[in-house]
GULOVO-694441 format. One record per atom (N, C-alpha, C): chain; x, y, z; residue number from 1; atom name. Coordinates in steps of 0.001 Angstrom, whole numbers, plus 500000, padded with zeros to 6 digits. Last residue first. Layout:
residues N
PT   chain        x        y        z     n   atom
PT       A        X        Y        Z   NUM     CA
...
This chain:
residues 55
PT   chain        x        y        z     n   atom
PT       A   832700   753049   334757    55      N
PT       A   834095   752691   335639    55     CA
PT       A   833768   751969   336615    55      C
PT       A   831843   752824   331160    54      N
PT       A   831600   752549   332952    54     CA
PT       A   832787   752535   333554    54      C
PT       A   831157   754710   328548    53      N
PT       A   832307   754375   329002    53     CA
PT       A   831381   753667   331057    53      C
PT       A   830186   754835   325577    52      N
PT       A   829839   754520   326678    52     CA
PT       A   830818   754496   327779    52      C
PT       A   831548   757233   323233    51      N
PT       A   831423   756043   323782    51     CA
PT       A   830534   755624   325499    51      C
PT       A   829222   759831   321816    50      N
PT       A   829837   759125   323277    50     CA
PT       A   830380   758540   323113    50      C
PT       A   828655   761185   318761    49      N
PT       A   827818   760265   319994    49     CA
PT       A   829146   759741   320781    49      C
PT       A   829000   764309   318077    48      N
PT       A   829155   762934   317424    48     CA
PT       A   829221   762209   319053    48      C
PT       A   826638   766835   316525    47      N
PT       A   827121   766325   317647    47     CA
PT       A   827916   764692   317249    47      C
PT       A   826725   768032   314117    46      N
PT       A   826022   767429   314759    46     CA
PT       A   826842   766647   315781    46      C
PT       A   828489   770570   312733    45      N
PT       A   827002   770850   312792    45     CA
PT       A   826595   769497   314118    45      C
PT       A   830237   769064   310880    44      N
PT       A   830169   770186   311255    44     CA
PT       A   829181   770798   312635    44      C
PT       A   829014   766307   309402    43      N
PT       A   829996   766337   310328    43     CA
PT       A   830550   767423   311163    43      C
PT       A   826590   767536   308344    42      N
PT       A   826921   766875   309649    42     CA
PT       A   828165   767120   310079    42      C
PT       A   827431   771124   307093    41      N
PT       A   827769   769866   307135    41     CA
PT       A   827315   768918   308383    41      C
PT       A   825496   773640   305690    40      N
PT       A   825277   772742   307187    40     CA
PT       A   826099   771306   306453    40      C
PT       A   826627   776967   304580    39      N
PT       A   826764   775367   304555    39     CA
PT       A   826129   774952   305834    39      C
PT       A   825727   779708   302441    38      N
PT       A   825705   778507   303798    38     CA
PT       A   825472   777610   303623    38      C
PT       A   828485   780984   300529    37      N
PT       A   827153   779658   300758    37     CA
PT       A   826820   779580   302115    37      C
PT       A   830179   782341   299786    36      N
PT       A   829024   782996   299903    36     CA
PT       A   827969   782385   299800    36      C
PT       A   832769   781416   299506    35      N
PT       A   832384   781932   298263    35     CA
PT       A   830970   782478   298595    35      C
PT       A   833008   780610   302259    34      N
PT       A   834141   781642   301956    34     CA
PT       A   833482   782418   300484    34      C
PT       A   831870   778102   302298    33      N
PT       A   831224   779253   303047    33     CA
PT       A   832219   780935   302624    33      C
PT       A   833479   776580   300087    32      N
PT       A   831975   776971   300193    32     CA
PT       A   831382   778114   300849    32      C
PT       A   835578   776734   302026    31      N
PT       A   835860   776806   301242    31     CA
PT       A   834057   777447   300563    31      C
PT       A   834602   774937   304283    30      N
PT       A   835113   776204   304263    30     CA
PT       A   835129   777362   303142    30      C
PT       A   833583   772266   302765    29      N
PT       A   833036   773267   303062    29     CA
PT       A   833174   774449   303761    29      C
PT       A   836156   771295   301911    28      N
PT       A   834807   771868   301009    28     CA
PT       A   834139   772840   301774    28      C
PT       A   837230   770169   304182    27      N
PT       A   838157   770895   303095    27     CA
PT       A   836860   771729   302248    27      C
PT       A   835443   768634   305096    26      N
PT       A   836016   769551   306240    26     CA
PT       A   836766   770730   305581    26      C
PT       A   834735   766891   303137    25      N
PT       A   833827   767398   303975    25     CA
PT       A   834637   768734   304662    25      C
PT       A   837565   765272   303056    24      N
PT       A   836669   766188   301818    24     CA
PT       A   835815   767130   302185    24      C
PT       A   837329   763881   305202    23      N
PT       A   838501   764702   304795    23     CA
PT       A   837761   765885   303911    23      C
PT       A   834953   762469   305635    22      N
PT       A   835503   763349   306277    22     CA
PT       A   836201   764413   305901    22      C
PT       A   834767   759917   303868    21      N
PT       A   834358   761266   303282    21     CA
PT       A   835156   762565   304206    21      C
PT       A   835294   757806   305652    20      N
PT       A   836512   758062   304842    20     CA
PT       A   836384   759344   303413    20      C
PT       A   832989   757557   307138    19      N
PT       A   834495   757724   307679    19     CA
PT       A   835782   758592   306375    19      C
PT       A   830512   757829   304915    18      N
PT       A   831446   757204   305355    18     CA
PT       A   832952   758349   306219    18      C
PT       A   829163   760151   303380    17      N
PT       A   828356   758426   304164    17     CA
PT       A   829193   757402   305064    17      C
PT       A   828044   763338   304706    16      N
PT       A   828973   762140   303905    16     CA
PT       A   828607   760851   304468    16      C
PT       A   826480   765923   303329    15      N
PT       A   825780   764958   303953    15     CA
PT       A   827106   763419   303828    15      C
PT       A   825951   769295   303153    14      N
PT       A   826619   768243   303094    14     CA
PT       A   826872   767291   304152    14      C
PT       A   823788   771895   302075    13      N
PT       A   824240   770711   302747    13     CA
PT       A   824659   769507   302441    13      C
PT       A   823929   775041   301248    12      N
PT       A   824253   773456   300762    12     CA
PT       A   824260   772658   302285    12      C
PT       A   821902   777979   300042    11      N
PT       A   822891   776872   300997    11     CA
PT       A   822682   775823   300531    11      C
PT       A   821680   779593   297966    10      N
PT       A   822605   779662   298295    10     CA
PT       A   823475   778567   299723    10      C
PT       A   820048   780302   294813     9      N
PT       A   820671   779439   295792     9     CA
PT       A   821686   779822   296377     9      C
PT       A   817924   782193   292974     8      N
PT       A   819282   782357   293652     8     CA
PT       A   819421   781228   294625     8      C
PT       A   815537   781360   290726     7      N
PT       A   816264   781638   292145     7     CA
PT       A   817301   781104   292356     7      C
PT       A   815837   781772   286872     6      N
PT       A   815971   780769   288780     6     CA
PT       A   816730   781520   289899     6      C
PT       A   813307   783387   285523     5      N
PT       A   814327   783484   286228     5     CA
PT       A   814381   782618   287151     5      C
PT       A   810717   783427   283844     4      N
PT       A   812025   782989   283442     4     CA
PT       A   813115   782570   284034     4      C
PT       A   809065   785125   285286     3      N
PT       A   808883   783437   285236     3     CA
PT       A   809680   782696   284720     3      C
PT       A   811186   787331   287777     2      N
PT       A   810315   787153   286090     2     CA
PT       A   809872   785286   286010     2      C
PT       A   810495   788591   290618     1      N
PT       A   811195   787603   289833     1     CA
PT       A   810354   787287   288603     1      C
């Protein structure tokens, strides 16, 4: 690589802050991985926590 040149990028992560990012999140980043990104979305990627539940 010349000292001129920027490296090639290629993953993203996407990080949403709210409930109401979701939508966007789920639509993007297919879409992303289709053009030749890797993506790590949470919302993809991380487990989403329990309710507690007792019986």
């Amino acid at each position: 690589m010349n000292s001129g040149e920027t490296p090639k990028r290629t993953k993203l992560f996407i990080s949403k802050a709210t409930p109401g990012d979701d939508q966007f999140a789920l639509w993007i980043a297919p879409r992303l991985e289709a053009a030749g990104y890797e993506v790590f979305a949470d919302i993809l990627e991380l487990d989403r926590p329990q309710p507690n539940i007792s019986t």
